[in-house]
Biopython code that builds the backbone (N, CA, C, O; Angstrom):
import numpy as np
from Bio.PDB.StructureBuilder import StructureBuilder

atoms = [
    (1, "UNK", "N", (43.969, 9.631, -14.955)),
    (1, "UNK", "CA", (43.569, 10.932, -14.439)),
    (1, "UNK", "C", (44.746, 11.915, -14.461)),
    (1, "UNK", "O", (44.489, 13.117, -14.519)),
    (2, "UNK", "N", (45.774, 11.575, -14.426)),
    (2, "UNK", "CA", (47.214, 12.078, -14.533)),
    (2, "UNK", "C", (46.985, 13.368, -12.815)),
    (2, "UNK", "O", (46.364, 14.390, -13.104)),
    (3, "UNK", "N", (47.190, 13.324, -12.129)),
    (3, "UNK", "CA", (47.249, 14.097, -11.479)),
    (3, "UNK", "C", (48.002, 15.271, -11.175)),
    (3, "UNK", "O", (47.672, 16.257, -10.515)),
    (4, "UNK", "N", (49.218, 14.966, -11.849)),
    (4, "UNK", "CA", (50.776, 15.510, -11.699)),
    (4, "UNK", "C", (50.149, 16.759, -12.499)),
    (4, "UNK", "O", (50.392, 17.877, -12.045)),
    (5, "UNK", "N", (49.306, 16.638, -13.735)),
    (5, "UNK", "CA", (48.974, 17.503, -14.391)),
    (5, "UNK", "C", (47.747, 18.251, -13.920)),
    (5, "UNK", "O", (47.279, 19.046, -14.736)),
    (6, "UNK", "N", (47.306, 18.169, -13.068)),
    (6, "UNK", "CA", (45.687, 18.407, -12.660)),
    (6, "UNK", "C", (45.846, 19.750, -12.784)),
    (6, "UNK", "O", (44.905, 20.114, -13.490)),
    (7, "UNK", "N", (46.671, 20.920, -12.422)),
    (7, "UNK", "CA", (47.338, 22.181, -12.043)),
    (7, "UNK", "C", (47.215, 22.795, -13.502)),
    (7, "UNK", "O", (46.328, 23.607, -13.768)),
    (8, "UNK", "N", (48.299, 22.297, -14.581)),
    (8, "UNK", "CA", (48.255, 22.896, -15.573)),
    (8, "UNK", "C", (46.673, 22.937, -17.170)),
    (8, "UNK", "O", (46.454, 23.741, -18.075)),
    (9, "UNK", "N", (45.934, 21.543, -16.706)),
    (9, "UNK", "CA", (44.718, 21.406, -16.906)),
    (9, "UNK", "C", (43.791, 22.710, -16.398)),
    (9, "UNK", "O", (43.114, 23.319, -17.226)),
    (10, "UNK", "N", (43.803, 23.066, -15.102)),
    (10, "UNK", "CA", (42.927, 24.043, -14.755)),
    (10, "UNK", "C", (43.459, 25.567, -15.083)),
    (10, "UNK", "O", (42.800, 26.605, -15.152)),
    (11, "UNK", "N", (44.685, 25.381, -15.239)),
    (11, "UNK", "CA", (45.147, 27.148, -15.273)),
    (11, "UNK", "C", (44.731, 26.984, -17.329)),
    (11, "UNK", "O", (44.469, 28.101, -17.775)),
    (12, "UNK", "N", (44.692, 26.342, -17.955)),
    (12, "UNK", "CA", (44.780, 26.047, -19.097)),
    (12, "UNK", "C", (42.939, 26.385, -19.703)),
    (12, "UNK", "O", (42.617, 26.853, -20.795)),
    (13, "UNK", "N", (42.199, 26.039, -18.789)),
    (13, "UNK", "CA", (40.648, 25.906, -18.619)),
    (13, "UNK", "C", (40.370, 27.512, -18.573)),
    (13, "UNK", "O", (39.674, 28.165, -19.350)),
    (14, "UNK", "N", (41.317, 28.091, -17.127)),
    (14, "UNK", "CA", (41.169, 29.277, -17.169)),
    (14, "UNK", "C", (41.138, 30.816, -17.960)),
    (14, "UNK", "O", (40.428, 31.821, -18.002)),
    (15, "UNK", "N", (42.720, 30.148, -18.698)),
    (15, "UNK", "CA", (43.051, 30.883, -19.861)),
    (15, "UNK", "C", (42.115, 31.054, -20.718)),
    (15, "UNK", "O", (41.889, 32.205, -21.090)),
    (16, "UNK", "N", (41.257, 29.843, -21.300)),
    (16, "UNK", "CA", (40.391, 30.015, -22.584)),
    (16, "UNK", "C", (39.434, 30.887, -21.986)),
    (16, "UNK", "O", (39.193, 32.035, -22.359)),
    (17, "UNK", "N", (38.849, 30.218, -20.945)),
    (17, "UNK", "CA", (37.736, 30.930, -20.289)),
    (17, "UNK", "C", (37.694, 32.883, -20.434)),
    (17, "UNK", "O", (36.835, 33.731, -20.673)),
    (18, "UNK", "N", (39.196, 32.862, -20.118)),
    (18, "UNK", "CA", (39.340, 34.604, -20.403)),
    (18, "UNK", "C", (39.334, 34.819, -21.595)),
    (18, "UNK", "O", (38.891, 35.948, -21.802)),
    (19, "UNK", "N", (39.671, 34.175, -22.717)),
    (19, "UNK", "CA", (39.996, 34.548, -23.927)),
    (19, "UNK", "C", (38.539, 34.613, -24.054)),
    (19, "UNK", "O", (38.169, 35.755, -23.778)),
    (20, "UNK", "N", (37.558, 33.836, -24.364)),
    (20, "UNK", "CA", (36.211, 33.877, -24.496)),
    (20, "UNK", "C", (35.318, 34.903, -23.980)),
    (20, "UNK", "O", (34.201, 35.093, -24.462)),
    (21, "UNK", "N", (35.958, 35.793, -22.672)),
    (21, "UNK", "CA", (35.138, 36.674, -22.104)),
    (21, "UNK", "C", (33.755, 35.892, -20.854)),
    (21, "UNK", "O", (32.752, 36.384, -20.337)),
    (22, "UNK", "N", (34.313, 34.673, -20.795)),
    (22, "UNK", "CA", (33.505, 33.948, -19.605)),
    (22, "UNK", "C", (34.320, 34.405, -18.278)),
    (22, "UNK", "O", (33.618, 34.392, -17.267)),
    (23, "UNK", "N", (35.423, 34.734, -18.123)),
    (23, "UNK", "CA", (35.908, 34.969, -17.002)),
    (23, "UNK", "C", (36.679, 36.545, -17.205)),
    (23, "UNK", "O", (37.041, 36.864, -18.338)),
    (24, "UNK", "N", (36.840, 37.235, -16.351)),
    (24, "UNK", "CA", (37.849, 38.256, -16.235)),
    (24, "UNK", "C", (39.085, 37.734, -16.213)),
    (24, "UNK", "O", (39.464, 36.593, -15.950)),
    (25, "UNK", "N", (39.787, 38.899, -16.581)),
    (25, "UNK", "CA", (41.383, 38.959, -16.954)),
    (25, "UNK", "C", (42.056, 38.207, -15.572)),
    (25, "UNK", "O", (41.238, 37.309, -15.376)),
    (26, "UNK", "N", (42.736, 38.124, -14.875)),
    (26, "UNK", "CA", (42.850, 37.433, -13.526)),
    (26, "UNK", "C", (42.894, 36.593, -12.724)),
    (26, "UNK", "O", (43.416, 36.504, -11.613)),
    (27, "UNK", "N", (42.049, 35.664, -13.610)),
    (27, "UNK", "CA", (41.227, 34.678, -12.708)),
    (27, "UNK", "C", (42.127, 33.781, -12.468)),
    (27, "UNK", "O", (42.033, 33.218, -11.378)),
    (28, "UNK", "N", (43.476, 33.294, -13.565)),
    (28, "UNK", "CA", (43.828, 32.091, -13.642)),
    (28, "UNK", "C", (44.746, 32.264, -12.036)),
    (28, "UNK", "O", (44.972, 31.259, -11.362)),
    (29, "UNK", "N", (45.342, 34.079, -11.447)),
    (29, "UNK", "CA", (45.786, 34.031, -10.466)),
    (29, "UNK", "C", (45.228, 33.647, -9.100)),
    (29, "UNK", "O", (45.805, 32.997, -8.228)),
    (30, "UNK", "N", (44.182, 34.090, -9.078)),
    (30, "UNK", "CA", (43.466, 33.164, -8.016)),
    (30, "UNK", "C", (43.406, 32.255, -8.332)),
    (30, "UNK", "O", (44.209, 31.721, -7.566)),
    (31, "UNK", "N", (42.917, 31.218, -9.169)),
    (31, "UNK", "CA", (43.048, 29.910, -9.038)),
    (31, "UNK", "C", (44.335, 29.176, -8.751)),
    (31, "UNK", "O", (44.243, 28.071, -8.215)),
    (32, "UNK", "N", (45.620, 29.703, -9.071)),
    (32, "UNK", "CA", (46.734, 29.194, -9.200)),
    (32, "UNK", "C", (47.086, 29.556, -7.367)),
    (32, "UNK", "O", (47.796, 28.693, -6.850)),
    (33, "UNK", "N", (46.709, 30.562, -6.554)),
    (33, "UNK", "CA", (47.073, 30.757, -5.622)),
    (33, "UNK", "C", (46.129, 29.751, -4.685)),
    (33, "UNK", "O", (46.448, 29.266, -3.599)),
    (34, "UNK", "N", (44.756, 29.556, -5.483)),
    (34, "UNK", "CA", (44.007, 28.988, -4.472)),
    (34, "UNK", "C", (44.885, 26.787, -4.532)),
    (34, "UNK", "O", (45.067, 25.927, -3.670)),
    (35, "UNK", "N", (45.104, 26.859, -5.899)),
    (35, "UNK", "CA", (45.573, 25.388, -5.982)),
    (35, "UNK", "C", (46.892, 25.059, -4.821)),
    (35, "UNK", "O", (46.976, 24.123, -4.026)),
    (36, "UNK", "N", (47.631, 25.936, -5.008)),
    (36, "UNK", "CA", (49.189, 26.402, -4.359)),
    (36, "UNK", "C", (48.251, 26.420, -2.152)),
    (36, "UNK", "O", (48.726, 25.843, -1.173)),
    (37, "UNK", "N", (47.633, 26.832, -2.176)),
    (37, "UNK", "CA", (47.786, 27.432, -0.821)),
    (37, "UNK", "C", (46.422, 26.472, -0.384)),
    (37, "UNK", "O", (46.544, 26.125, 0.791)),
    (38, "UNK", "N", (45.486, 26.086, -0.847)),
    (38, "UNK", "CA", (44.571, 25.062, -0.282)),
    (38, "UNK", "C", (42.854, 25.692, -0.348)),
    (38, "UNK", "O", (41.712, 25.401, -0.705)),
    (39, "UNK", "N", (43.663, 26.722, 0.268)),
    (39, "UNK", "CA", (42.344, 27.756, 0.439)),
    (39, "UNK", "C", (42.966, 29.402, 0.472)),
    (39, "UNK", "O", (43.980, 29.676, 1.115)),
    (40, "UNK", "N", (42.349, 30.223, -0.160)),
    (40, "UNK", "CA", (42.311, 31.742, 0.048)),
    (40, "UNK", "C", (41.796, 32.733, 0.976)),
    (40, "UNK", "O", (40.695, 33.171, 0.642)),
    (41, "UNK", "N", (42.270, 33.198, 2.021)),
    (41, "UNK", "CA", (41.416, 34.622, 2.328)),
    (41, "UNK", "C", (41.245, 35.285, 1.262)),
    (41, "UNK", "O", (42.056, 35.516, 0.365)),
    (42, "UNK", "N", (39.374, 35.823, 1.442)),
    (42, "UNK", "CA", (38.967, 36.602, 0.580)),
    (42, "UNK", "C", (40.074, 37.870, 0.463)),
    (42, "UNK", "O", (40.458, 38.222, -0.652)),
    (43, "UNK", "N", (40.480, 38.423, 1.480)),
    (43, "UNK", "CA", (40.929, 39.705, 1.986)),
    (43, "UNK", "C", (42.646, 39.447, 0.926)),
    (43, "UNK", "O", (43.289, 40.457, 0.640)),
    (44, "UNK", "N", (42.973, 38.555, 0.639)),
    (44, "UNK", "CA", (44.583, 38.270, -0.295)),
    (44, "UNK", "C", (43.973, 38.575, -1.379)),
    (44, "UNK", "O", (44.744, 39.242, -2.069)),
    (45, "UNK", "N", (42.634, 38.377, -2.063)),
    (45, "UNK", "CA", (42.183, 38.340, -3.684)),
    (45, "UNK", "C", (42.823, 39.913, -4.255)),
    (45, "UNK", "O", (43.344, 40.165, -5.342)),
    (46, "UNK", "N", (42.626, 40.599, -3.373)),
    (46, "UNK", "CA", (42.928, 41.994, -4.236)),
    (46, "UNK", "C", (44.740, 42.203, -4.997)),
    (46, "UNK", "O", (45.196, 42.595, -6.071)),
    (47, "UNK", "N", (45.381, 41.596, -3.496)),
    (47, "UNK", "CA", (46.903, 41.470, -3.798)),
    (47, "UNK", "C", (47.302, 40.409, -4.887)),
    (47, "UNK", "O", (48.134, 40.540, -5.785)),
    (48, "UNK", "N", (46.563, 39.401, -4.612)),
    (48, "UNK", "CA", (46.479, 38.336, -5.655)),
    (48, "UNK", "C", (46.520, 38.774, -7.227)),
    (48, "UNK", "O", (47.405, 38.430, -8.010)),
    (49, "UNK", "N", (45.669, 39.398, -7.466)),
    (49, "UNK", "CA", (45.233, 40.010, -9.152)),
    (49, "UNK", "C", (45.833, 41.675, -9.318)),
    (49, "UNK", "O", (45.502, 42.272, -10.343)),
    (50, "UNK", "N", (46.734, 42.410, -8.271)),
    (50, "UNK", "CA", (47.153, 43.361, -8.671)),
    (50, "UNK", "C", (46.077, 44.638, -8.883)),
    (50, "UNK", "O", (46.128, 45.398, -9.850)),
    (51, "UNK", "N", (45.337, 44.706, -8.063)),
    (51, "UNK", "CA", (43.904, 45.909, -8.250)),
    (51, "UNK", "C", (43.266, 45.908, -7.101)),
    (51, "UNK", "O", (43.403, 44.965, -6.322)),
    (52, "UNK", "N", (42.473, 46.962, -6.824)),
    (52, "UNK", "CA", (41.452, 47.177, -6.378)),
    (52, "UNK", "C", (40.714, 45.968, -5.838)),
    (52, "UNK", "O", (40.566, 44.890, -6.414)),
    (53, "UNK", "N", (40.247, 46.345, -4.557)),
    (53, "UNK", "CA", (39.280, 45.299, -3.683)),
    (53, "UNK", "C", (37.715, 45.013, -4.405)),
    (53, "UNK", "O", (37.076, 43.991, -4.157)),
    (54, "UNK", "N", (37.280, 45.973, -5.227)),
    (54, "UNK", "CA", (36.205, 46.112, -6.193)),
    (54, "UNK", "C", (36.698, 45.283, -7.112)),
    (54, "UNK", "O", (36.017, 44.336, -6.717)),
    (55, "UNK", "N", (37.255, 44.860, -7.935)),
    (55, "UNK", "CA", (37.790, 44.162, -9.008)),
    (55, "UNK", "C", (38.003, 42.994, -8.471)),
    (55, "UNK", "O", (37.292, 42.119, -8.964)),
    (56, "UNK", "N", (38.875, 42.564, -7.457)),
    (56, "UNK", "CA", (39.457, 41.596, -7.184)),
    (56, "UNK", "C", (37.726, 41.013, -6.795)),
    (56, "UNK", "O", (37.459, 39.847, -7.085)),
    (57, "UNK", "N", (36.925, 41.667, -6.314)),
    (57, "UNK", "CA", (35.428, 41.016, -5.915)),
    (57, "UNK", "C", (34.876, 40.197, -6.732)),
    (57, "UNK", "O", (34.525, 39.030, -6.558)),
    (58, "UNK", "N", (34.781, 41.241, -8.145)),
    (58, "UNK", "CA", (34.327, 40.949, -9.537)),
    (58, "UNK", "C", (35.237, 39.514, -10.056)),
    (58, "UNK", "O", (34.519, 38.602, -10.468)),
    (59, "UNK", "N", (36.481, 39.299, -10.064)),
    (59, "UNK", "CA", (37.072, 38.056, -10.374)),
    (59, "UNK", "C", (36.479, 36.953, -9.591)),
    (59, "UNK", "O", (36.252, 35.874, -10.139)),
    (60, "UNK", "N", (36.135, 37.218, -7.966)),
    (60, "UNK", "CA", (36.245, 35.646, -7.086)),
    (60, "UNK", "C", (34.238, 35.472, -7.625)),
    (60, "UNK", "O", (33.735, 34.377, -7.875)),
    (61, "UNK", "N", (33.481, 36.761, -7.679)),
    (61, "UNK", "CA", (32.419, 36.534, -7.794)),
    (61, "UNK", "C", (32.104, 35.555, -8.872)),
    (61, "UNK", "O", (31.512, 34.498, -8.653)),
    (62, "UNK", "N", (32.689, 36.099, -10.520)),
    (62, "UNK", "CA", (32.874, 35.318, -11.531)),
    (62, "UNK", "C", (32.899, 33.663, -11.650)),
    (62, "UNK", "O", (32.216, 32.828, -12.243)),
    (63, "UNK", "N", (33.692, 33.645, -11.044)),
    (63, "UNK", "CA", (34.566, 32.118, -10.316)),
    (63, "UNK", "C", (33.444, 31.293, -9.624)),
    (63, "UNK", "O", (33.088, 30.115, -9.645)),
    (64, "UNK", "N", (33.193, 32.012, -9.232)),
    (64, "UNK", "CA", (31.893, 31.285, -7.558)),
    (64, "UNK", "C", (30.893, 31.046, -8.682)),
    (64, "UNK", "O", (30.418, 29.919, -8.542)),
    (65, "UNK", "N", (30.459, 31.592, -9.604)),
    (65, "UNK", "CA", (29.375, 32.157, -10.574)),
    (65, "UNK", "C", (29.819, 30.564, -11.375)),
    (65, "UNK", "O", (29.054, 29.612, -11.218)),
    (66, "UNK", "N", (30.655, 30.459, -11.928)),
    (66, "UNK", "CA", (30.792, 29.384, -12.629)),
    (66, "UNK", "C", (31.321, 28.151, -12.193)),
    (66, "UNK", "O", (31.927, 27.373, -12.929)),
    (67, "UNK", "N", (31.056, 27.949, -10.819)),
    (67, "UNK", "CA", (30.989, 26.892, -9.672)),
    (67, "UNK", "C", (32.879, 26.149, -9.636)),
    (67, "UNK", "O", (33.164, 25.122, -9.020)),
    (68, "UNK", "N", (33.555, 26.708, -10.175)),
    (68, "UNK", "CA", (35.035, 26.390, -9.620)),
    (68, "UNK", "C", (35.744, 27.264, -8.297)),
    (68, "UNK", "O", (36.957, 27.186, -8.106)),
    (69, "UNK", "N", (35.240, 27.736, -7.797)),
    (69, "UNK", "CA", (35.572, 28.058, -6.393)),
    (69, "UNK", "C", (34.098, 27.696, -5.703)),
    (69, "UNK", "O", (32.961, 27.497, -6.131)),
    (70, "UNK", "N", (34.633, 27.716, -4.624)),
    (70, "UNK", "CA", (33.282, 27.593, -3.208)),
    (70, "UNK", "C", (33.925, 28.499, -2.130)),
    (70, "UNK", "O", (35.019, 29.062, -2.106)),
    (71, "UNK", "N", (32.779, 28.457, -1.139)),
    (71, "UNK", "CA", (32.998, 29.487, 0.274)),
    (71, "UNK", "C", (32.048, 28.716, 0.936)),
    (71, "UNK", "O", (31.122, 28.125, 0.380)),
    (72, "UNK", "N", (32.236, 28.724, 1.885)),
    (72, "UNK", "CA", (31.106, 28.431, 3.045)),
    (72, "UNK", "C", (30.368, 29.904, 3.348)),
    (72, "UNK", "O", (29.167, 29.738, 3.558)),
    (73, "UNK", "N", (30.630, 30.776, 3.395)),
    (73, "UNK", "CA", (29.927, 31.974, 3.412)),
    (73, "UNK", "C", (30.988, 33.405, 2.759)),
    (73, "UNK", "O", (32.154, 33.436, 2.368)),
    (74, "UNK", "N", (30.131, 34.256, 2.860)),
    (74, "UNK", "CA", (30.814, 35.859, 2.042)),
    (74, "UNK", "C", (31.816, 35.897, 2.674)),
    (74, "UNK", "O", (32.471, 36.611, 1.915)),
    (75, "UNK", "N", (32.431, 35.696, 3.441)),
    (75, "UNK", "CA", (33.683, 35.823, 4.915)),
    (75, "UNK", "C", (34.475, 34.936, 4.492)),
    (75, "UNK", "O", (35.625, 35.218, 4.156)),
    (76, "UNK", "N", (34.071, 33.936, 4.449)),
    (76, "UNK", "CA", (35.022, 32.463, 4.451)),
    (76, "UNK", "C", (35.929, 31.991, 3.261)),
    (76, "UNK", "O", (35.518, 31.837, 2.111)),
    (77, "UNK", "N", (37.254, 31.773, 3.698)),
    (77, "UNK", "CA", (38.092, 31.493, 2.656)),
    (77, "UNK", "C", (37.370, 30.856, 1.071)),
    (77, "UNK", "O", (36.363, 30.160, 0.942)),
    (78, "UNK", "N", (38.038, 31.238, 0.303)),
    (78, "UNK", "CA", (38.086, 30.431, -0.991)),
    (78, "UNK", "C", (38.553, 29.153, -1.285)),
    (78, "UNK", "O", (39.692, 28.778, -1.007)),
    (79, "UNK", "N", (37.690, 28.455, -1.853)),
    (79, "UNK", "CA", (38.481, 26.933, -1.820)),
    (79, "UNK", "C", (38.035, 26.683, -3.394)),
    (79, "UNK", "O", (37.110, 27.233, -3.993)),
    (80, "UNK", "N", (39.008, 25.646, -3.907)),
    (80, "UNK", "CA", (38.303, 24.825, -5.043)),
    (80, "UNK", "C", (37.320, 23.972, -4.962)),
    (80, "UNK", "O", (37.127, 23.001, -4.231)),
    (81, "UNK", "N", (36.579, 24.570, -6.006)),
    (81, "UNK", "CA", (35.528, 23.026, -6.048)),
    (81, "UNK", "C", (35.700, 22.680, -7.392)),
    (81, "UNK", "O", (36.155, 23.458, -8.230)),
    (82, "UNK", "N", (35.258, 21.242, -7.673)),
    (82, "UNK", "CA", (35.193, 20.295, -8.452)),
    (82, "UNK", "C", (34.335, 20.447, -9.833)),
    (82, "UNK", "O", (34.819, 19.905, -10.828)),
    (83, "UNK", "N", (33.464, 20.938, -9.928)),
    (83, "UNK", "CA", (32.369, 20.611, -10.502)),
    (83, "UNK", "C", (32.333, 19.819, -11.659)),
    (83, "UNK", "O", (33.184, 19.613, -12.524)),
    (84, "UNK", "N", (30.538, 19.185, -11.424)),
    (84, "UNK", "CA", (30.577, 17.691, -12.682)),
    (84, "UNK", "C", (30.706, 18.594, -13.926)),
    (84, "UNK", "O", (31.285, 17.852, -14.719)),
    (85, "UNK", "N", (30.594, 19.227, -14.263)),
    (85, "UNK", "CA", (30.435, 20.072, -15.695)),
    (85, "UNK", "C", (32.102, 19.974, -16.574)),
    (85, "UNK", "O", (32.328, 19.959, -17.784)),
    (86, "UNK", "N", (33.132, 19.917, -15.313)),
    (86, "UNK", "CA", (34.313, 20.227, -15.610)),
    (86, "UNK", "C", (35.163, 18.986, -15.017)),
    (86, "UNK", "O", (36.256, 18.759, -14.497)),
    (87, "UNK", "N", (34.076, 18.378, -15.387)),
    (87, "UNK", "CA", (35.389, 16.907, -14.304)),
    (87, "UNK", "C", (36.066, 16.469, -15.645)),
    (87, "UNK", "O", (37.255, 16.786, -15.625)),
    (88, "UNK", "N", (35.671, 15.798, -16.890)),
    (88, "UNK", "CA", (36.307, 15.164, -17.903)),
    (88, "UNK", "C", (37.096, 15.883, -18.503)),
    (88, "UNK", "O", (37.857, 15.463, -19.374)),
    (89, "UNK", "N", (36.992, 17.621, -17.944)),
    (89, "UNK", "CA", (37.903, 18.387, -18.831)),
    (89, "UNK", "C", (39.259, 18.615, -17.594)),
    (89, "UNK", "O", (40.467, 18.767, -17.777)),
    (90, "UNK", "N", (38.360, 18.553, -16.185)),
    (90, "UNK", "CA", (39.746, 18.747, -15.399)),
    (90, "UNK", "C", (40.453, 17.189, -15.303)),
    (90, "UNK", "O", (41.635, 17.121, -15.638)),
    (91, "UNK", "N", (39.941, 16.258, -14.970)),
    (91, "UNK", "CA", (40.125, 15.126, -14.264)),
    (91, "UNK", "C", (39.974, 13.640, -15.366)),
    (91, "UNK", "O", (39.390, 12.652, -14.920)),
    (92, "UNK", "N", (40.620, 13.621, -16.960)),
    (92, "UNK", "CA", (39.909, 12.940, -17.734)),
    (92, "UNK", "C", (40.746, 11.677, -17.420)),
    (92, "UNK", "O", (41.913, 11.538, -17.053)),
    (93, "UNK", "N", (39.460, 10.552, -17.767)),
    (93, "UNK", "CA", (39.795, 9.470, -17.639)),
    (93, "UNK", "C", (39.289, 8.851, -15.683)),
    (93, "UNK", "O", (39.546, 7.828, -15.049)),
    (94, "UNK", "N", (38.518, 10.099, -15.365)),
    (94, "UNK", "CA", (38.410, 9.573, -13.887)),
    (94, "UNK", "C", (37.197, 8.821, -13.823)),
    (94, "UNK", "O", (36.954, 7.825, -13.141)),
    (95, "UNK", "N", (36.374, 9.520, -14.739)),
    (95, "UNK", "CA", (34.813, 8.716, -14.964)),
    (95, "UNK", "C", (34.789, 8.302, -16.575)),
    (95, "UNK", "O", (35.312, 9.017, -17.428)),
    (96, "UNK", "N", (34.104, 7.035, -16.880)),
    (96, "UNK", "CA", (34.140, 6.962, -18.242)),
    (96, "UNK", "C", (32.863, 7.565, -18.880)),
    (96, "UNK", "O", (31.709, 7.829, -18.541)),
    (97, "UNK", "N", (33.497, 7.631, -19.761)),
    (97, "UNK", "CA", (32.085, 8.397, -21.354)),
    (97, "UNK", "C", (31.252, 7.743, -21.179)),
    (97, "UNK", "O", (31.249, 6.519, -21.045)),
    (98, "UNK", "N", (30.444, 8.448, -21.156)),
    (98, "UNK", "CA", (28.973, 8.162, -21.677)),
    (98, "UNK", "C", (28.459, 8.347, -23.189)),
    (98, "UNK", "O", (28.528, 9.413, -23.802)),
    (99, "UNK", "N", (27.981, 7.257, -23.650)),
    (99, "UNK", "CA", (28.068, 7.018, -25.459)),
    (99, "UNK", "C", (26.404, 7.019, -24.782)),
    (99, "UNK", "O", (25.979, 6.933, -23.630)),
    (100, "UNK", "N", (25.826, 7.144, -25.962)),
    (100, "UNK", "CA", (24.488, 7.518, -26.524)),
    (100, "UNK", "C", (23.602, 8.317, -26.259)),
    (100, "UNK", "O", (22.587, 8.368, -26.954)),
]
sb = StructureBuilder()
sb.init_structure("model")
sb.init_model(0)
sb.init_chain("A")
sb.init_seg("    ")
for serial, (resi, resn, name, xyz) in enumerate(atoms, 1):
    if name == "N":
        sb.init_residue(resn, " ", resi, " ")
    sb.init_atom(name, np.array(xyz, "f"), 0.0, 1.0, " ", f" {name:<3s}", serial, name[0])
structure = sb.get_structure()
């Protein structure tokens, strides 16, 4: 699973993701602040990405949208989540392949 690497796996996920136009320009900073700090106040996202509280919305919304952050509600810090979609690309070798 290499864990040591788990960090540069996801900021790496992120990057393409922007290059592709699946994520806004930004994103990999929230994620990197959310990996670093555990969890985010919504209210840091704006300082986080360098813009506007409107923008910085549009990045965490994105994020939430493609199930690598969570909240317990609109208020409530930012946290990572896991998701199965992205486990073999974040976490490989944690579950084995499935052949056929």
């Amino acid at each position: 699973m290499q864990p040591d690497q788990l960090r540069a796996r996801i900021l790496l996920w992120a990057e393409e993701q922007i290059r592709l136009d699946h994520l806004p320009s930004k994103s990999g900073s929230i994620l990197e602040a959310v990996l670093y700090r555990g969890e985010l106040p919504r209210a840091d996202a704006a300082n986080i990405v360098g813009t506007g509280k409107r923008q910085a919305r549009r990045v965490v919304s994105a994020m939430l949208e493609q199930g690598v952050l969570t909240s317990e509600s609109t208020r409530a810090p930012l946290r990572l989540a896991f998701p199965a979609t992205l486990a073999s690309r974040w976490m490989p070798g944690l579950f084995p392949e499935r052949r056929g």
